[in-house]
N, C-alpha and C positions, 0 to 999 in steps of 0.2 A: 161424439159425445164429449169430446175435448179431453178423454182419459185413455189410458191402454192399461193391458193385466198385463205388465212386463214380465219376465223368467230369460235368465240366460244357459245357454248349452256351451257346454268348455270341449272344445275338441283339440286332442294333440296329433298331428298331420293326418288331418280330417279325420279323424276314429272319435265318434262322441262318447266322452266318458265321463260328464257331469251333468246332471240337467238340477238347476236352482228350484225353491219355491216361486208360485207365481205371487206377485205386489198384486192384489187387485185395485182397479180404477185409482191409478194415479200416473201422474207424471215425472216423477220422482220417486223412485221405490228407491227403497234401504234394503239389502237382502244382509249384509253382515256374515252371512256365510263363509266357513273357512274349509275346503280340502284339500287334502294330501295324496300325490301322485306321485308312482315310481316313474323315473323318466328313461326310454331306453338311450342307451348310449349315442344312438344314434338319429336320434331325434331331430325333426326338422323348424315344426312351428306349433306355436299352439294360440286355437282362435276362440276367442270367448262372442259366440254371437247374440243379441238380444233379442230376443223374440214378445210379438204380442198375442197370448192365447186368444181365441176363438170358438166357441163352444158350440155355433152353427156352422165352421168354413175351418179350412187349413188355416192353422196359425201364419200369420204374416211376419218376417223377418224386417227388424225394424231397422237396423243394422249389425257391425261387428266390429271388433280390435284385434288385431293379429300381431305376436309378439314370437319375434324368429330367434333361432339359436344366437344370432349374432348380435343381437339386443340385452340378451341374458349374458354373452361373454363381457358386452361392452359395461354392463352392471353386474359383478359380480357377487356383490353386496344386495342384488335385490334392484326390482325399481317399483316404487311406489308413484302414484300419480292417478291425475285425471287423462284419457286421451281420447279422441270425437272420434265418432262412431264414422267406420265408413261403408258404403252402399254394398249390396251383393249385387242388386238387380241393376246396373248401368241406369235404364229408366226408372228409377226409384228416388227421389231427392232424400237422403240423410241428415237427418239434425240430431245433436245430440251429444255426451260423453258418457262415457264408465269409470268409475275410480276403481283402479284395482291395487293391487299388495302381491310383488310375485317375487317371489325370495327360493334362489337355489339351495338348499340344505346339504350338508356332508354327502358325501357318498354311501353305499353302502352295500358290501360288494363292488360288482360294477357298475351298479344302478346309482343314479343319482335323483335325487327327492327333490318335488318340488311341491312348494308351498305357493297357494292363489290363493288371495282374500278377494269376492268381489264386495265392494263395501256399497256404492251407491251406482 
């Protein structure tokens, strides 16, 4: 139909612990969505994957972005940006990016806060 009902799932070393509103029929969803996560100290990656609902079949995985510990060290100030989506399914063709907003916050305790905007 040349549209999808995008929603994104934010998982931090695979544990799903977001799931967005779904954009219906579009190509460009705006979700502007912001949450806040305790990070364990020991934390490896966290993937924000894009999904498109389906109200007759399993939602279909449109793609993902994966943002590892060592991306957050390398920006510690945060990294903000667009970045293309990449495939789950090898025979899948991916098209596409996510803008996100991901900023490490003080400590607190031991835990350490983390801030994800996904914007578009």
């Amino acid at each position: 139909t040349g549209s999808s009902d995008p929603y994104c799932i934010v998982k931090i070393d695979d544990e799903a612990i977001i799931r967005t509103a779904t954009v219906w029929k579009t190509l460009s969803p705006f979700w502007g969505e912001e949450y806040e996560v305790h990070l364990q100290p020991s934390f490896h990656s966290i993937s924000i994957y894009v999904m498109d609902e389906d109200a007759l079949s399993r939602d279909d995985v449109i793609g993902k972005v994966c943002i590892t510990r060592d991306t957050l060290v390398e920006h510690p100030k945060g990294y903000s940006g667009w970045m293309s989506l990449s495939e789950v399914d090898p025979d899948e063709e991916v098209q596409g990016e996510i803008h996100l907003r991901v900023e490490v916050l003080g400590s607190l305790g031991s835990r350490q806060r983390l801030r994800c905007t996904v914007l578009e």
